[in-house]
C-alpha positions in Angstrom: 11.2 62.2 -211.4 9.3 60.5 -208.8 10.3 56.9 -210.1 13.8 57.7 -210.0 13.5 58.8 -206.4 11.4 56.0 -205.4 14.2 53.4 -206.8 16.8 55.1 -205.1 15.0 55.8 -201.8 12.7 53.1 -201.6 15.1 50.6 -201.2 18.0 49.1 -199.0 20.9 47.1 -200.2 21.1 43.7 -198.7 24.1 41.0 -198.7 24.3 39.1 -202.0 27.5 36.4 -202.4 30.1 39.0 -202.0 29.0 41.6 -199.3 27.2 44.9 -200.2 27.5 45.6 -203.8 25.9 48.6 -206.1 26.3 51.7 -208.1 28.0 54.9 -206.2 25.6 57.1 -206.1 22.7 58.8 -204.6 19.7 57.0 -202.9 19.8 53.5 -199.7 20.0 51.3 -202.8 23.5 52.5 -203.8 27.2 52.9 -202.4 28.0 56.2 -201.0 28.9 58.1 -197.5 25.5 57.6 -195.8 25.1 54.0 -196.7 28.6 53.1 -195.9 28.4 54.8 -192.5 25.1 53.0 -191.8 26.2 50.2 -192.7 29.7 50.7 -190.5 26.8 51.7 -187.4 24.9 48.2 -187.9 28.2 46.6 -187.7 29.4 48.0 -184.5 26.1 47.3 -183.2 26.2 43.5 -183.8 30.0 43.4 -183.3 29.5 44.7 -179.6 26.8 42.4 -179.1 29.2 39.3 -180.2 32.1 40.3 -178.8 32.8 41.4 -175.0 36.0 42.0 -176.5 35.3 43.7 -179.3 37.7 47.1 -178.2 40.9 44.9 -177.3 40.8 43.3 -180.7 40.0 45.7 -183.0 38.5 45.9 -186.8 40.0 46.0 -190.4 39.5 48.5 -193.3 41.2 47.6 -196.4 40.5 49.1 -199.8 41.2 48.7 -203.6 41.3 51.7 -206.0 38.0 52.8 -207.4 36.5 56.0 -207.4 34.2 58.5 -209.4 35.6 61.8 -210.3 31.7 63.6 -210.2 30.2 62.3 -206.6 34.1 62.1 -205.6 33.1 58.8 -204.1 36.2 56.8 -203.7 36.9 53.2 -202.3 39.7 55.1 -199.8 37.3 58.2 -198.9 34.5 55.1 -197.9 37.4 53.0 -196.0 38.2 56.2 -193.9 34.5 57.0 -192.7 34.0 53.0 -192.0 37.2 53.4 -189.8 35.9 57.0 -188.0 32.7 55.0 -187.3 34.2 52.9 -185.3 36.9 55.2 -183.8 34.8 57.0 -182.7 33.2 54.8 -180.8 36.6 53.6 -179.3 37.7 50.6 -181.0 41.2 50.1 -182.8 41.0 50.1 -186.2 44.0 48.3 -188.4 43.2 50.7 -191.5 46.0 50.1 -194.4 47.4 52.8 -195.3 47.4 52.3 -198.9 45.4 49.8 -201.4 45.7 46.3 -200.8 44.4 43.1 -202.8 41.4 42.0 -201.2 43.0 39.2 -199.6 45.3 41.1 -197.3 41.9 41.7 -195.4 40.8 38.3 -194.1 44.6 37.0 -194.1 45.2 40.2 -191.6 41.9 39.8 -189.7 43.1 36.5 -188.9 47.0 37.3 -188.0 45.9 40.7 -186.3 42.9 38.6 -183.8 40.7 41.3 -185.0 36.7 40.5 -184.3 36.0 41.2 -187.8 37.7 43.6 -191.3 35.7 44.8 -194.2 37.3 45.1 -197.6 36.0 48.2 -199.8 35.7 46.8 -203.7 33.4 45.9 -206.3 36.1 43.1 -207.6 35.9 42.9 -211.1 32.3 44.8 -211.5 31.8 48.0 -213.6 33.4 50.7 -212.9 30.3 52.5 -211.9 30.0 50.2 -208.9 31.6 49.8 -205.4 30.7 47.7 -202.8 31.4 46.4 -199.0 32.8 42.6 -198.3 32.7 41.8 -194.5 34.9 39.0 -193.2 34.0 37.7 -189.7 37.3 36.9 -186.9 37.6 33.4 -188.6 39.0 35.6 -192.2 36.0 34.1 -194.0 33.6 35.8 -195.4 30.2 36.2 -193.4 27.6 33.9 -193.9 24.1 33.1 -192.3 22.9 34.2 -189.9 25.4 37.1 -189.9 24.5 39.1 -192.7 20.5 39.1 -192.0 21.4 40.6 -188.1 23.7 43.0 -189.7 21.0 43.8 -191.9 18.5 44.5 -188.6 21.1 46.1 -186.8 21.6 48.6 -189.8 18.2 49.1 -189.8 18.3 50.2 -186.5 20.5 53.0 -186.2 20.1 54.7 -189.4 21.1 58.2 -188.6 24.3 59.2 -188.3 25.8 59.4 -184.7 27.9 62.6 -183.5 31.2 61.3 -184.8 31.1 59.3 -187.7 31.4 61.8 -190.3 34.4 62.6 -188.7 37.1 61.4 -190.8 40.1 63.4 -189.9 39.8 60.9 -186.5 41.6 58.7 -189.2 44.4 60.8 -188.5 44.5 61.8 -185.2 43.2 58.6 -183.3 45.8 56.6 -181.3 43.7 53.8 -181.7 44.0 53.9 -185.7 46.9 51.8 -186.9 48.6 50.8 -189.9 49.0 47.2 -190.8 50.6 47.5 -194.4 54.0 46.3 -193.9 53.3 43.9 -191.1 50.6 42.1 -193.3 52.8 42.3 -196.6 55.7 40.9 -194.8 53.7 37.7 -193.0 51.7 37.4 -196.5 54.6 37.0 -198.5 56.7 34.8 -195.4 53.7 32.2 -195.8 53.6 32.2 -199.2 56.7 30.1 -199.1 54.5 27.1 -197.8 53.6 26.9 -201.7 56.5 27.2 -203.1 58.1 23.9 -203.9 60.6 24.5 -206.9 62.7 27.8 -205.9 65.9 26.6 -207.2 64.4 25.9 -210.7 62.2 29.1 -210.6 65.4 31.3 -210.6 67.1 29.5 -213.7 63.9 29.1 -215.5 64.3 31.1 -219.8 60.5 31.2 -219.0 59.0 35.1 -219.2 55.9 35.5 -217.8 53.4 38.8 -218.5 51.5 40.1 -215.7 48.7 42.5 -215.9 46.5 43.7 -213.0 43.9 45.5 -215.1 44.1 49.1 -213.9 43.7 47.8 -209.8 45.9 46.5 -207.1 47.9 43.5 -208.4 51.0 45.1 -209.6 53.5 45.5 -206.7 52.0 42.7 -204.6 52.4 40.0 -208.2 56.0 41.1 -208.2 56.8 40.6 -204.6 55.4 37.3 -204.9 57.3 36.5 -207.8 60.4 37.2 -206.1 59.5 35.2 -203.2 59.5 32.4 -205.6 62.9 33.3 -206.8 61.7 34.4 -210.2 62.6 37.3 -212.1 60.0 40.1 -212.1 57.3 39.6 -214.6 57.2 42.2 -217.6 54.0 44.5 -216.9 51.7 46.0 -219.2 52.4 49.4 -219.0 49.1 50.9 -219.8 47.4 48.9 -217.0 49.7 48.2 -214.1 49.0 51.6 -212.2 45.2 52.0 -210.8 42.7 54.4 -212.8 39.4 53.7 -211.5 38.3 54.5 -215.0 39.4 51.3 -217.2 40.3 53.4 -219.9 41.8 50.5 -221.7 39.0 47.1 -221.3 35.2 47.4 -222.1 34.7 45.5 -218.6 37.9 45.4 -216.3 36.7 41.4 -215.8 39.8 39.4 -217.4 37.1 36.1 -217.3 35.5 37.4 -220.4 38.9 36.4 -222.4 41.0 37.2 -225.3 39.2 40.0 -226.0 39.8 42.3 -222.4 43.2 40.3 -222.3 44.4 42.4 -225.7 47.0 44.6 -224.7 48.8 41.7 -222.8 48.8 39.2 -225.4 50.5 41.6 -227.8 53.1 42.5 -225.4 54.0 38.7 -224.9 54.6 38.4 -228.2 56.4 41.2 -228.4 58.6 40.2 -225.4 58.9 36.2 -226.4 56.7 35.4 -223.4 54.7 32.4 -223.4 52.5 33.0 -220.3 50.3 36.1 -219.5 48.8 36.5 -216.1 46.2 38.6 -215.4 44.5 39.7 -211.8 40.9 41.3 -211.7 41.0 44.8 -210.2 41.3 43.7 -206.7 43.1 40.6 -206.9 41.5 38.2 -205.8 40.8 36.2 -209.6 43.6 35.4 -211.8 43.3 34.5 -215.8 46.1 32.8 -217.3 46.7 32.3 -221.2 49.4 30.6 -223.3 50.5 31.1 -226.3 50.3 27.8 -228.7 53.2 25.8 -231.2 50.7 27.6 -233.8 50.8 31.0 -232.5 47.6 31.2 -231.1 46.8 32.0 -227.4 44.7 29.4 -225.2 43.1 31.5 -222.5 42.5 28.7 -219.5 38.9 29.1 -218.2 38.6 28.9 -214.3 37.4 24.9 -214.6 41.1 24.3 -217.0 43.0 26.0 -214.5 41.9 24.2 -211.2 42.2 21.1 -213.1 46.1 22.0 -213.5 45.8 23.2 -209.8 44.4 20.1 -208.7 46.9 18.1 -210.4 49.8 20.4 -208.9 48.6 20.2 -205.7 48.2 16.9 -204.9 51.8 16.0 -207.0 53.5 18.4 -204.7 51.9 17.3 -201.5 53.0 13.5 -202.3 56.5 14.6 -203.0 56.9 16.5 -200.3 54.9 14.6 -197.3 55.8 13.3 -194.4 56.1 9.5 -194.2 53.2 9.4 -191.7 51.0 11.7 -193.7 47.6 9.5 -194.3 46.1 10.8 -198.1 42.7 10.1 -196.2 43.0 13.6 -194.0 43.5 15.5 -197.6 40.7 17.6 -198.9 39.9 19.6 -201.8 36.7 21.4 -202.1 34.9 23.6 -205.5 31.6 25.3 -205.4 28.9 23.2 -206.8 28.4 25.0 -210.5 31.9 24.5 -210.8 33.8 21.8 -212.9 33.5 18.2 -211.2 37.3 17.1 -212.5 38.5 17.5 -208.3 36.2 14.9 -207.8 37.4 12.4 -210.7 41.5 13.1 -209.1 40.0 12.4 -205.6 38.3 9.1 -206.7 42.0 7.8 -208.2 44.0 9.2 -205.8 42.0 8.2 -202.6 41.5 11.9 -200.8 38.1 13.5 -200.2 36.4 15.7 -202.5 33.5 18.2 -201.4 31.1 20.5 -202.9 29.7 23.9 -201.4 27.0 26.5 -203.0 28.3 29.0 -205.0 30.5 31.9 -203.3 33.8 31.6 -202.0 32.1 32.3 -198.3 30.9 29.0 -198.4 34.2 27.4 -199.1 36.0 29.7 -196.0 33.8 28.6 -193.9 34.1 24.8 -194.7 37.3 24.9 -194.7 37.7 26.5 -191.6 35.3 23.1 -189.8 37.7 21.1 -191.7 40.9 22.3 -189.9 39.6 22.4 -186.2 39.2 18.8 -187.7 42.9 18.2 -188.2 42.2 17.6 -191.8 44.5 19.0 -194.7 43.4 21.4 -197.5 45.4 21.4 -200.4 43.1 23.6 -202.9 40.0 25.1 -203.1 38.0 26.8 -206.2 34.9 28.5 -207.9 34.8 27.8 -211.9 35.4 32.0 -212.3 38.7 31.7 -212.1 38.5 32.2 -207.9 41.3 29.7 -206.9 43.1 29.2 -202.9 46.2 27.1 -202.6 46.9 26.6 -199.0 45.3 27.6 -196.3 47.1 30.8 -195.4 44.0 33.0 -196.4 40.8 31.9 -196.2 39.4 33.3 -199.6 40.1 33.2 -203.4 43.3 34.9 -203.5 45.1 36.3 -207.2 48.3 36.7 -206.0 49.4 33.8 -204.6 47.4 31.9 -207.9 49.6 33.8 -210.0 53.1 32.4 -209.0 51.6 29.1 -208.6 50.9 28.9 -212.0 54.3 30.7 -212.6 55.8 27.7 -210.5 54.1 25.1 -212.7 54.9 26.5 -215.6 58.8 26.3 -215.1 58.5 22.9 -213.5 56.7 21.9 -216.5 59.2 23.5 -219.2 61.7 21.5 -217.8 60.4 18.4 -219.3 59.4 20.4 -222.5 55.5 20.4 -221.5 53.3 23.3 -221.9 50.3 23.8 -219.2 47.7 23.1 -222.4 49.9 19.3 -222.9 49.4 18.6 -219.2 46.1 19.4 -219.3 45.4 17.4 -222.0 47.2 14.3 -219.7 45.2 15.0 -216.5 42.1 14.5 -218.4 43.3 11.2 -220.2 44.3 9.7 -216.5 41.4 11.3 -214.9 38.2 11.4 -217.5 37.3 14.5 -220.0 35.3 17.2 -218.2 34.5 19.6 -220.9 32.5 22.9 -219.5 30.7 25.3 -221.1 29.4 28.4 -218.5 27.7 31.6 -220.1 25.0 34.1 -219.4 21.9 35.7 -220.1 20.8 39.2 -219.0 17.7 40.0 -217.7 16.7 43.5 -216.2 13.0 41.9 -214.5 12.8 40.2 -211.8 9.7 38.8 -212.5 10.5 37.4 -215.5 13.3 35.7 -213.9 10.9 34.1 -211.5 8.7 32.8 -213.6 11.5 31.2 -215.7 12.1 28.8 -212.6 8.7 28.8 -211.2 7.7 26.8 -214.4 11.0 24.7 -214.2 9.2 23.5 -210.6 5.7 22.9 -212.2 6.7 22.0 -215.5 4.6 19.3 -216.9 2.2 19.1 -214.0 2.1 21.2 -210.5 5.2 20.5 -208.3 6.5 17.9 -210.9 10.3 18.9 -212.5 11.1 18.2 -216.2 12.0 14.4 -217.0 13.6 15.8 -220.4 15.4 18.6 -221.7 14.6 18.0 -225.7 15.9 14.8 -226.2 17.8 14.4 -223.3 16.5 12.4 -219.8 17.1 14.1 -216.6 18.3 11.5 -214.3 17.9 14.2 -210.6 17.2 17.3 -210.4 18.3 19.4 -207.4 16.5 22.3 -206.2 19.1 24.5 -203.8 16.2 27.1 -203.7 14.0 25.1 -202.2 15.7 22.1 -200.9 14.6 19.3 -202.9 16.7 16.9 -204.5 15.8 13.6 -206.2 18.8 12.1 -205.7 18.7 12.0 -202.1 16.6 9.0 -200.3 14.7 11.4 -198.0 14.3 14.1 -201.4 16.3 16.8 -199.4 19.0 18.4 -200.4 22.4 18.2 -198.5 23.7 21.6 -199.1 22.1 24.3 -197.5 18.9 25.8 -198.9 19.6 29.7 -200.0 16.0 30.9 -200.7 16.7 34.2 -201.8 18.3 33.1 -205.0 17.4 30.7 -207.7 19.5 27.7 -208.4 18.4 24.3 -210.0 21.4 21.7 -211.2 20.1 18.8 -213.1 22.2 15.4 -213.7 21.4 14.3 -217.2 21.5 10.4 -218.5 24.6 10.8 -220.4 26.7 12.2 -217.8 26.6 15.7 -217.9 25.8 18.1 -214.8 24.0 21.8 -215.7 22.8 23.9 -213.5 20.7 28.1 -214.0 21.2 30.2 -211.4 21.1 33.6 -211.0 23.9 35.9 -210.1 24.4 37.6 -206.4 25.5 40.7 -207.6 24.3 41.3 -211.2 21.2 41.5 -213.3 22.1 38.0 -214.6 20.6 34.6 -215.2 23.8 31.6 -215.6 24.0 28.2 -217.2 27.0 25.7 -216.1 26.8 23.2 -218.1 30.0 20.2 -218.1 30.3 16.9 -219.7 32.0 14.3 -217.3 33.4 11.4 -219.0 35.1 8.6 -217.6 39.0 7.8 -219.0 38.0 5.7 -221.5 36.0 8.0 -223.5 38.6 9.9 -225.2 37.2 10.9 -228.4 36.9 15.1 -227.6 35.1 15.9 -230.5 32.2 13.5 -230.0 32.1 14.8 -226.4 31.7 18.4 -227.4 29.3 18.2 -229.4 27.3 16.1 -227.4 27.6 19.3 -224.7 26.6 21.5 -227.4 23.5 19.8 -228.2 22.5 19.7 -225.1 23.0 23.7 -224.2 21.0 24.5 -227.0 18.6 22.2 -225.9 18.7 23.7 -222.5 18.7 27.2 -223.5 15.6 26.7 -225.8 13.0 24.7 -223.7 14.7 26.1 -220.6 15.7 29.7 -220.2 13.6 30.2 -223.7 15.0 33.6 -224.6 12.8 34.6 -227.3 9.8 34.3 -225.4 11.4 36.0 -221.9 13.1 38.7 -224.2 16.8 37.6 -222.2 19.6 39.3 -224.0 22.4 37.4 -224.9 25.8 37.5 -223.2 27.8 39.8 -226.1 31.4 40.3 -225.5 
């Protein structure tokens, strides 16, 4: 099986948009004791070189649920032997003592002064995989040039030192401690910052379903909710206690709608509850769905909910600010494939708007420039459904998402408005931005180069497409290599990121799409969102206009046929 052995030897894993991510199994490309321990090694090796203090301060290990029965590789069994790593190499490691949602790991990295935590999960991935997120002493995820000197430094010391296989240090080191109920107890105390209604939320006739899809979210949702003065939310009992096996959604990613969302939308009905809340495995993504006058559900997509979090966030803050407050030190930030609506509330309302590439990594890290700035972030988001209200943790963060949306809900009810009404109103005040965001899969590499080398020479060498069908491109930006036409020196202001693929273009008739490929799947992505402006109200004609132009997109764009892509299938 020499092939086999060459893909699983021949290869190392490198940091994609969310850390280490691949398959548990045998073989450097994949997730397993060896790899995890290397990894651990490079990280104590660039650690010590950043940090003079790297043994006062320590290190966090947190980890979510999954496992595989046959190579008993388990997120908890990989969290201990990152921790014996460095314990045995004499540095305090905050290790919880049970499964956490992944944003108990840069919130504590930051309250504990810790150098640096890493977060064993694969999120919302297949069950198969696992993976290693590393948040740097700020509690954002790393970015350049981090990840690439971790990379060299795990190159460097490959085998195994004396003691890192060594995991019973895990329970024998002073120097390992347990930051569980400190964490939970500071987590939940600053939640409080974002809770505006708790009077209301304790009288509301509102039920609310939560399900945390077989992974962390259920005791940490219903502490939140509780903090909000709400009364527990029902769960669904087939999916509130981990199994790393799924055994009741084809994919444990609630993004992919209705259909993974099943089981909880027939226990709201079942219950009279109008709102179903659903975390991703680890936490860190929440869905949300309503059920309609007509007894259908609406299942929000990421770019509907940040509009109602936009809306929220910004109504509370003017309620609730202080009469020197200046709307000019306000920000709200979204990755750059996600829905532009932030931008349209920011235009109205006077406070700044900004764009980062795609990953949440890139929004921790702004956001942390903007505070040493004395600025104030209200809300932060990535279109799949990755949302942060606040600042109290410096990543997307399911938990806190949930009760917001809780909080809004009540608020809402109180003046007999569902979340889909006010949705409907924020766009009439602030412009229709109807998104569309799907996927193709494609297993070659190769293939998925050439797709957007000949988007870069497509009528003539170095020369972008003017059309797409029928419709003129008025800029195209190039994030893989920089370019962008709307710029008066051609260069692009975000930061070029070479090693993926990522063109957006701004069509003619005001609609923003952009094909990128995915950091941690074999995937190839079109955004595609139709930004009106207030007065256009008629929804239909807007659709289909966005319809038109996808198909257009996909055909003399992506081309499926031709590159043998398989469709998204859900």
């Amino acid at each position: 099986m020499n092939k086999e052995l060459r893909d699983r030897l021949c290869c190392r894993m490198t940091f994609g948009t969310a850390g280490l991510r691949s398959a548990m199994g045998a073989g450097f490309c994949y997730i397993n004791d060896l790899t995890v321990i290397q990894s651990t090694q490079g990280m104590y090796k660039y650690l010590e070189r950043c940090f003079s203090d790297f043994k006062q301060r320590g290190f966090v290990v947190g980890y979510d649920t999954r496992g595989q029965v046959t190579s008993s590789c388990s997120s908890q069994r990989l969290a201990k032997l990152t921790a014996a790593v460095l314990l045995a190499k004499d540095v305090p490691v905050y290790l919880f003592s049970r499964y956490v949602p992944t944003p108990f790991v840069p919130y504590a990295v930051q309250k504990l002064k810790a150098v640096a935590g890493v977060m064993i999960t694969a999120s919302h991935n297949r069950k198969e995989d696992n993976g290693y997120k590393v948040y740097w002493e700020t509690g954002a995820q790393i970015t350049s040039p981090h990840d690439k000197e971790i990379l060299k430094c795990i190159e460097e010391c490959v085998e195994p030192w004396n003691g890192s296989w060594n995991d019973n240090l895990v329970d024998t080191s002073p120097l390992k401690r347990d930051p569980l109920q400190d964490i939970c107890r500071r987590y939940m105390e600053d939640l409080k910052k974002i809770c505006f209604y708790r009077e209301l939320n304790s009288k509301t006739t509102l039920k609310f379903v939560h399900t945390s899809f077989h992974g962390v979210g259920h005791d940490y949702v219903q502490l939140a909710f509780k903090v909000f003065g709400f009364k527990p939310p029902i769960p669904v009992p087939e999916q509130k206690d981990p199994d790393p096996d799924f055994s009741t959604v084809k994919c444990p990613n609630p993004e992919e709608g209705e259909s993974v969302l099943e089981l909880s939308l027939r226990l709201a009905e079942k219950e009279n509850a109008r709102i179903v809340l659903a975390t991703d495995p680890d936490a860190d993504r929440l869905a949300a769905a309503e059920l309609q006058e007509n007894g259908s559900w609406k299942v929000f997509t990421g770019n509907e909910l940040a509009a109602l979090f936009g809306w929220w966030m910004f109504d509370c803050w003017k309620k609730n600010k202080s009469r020197n407050a200046d709307v000019k030190n306000v920000y709200m930030l979204a990755t750059t494939v996600s829905s532009k609506i932030l931008k349209a509330i920011a235009l109205k309302e006077g406070f700044h708007f900004e764009e980062t590439l795609p990953g949440f990594k890139w929004i921790g890290s702004r956001i942390i420039d903007l505070l040493e700035n004395g600025k104030e972030v209200l809300f932060a988001f990535e279109e799949s459904i990755g949302f942060l209200c606040g600042t109290s943790v410096l990543d997307k963060d399911g938990v806190s998402a949930a009760v917001v949306v809780a909080e809004m809900a009540s608020y809402l009810e109180t003046m007999n408005i569902t979340l889909k009404q006010q949705l409907v109103k924020v766009y009439e005040k602030y412009g229709y931005h109807i998104s569309k965001t799907s996927y193709f899969l494609c297993y070659e590499p190769s293939t998925i180069k050439s797709i957007f080398e000949r988007l870069r020479n497509f009528d003539s060498p170095k020369e972008y497409p003017k059309f797409c069908g029928t419709f003129a491109i008025l800029h195209v930006r190039d994030i893989t290599t920089g370019y962008d036409s709307s710029q008066p020196n051609k260069k692009s202001v975000l930061p070029v990121s070479k090693n993926s693929q990522m063109i957006t273009f701004t069509f003619q008739n005001g609609c923003v799409a952009t094909l990128r490929t995915s950091g941690t799947e074999p995937k190839i992505k079109y955004y595609a969102e139709m930004c009106a402006s207030p007065d256009q109200s008629d929804t239909a004609l807007l659709e289909e206009e966005l319809k038109k132009l996808i198909d257009a997109l996909i055909e003399n764009f992506l081309q499926p046929s031709k590159n043998g892509l398989i469709w998204r299938s859900v």
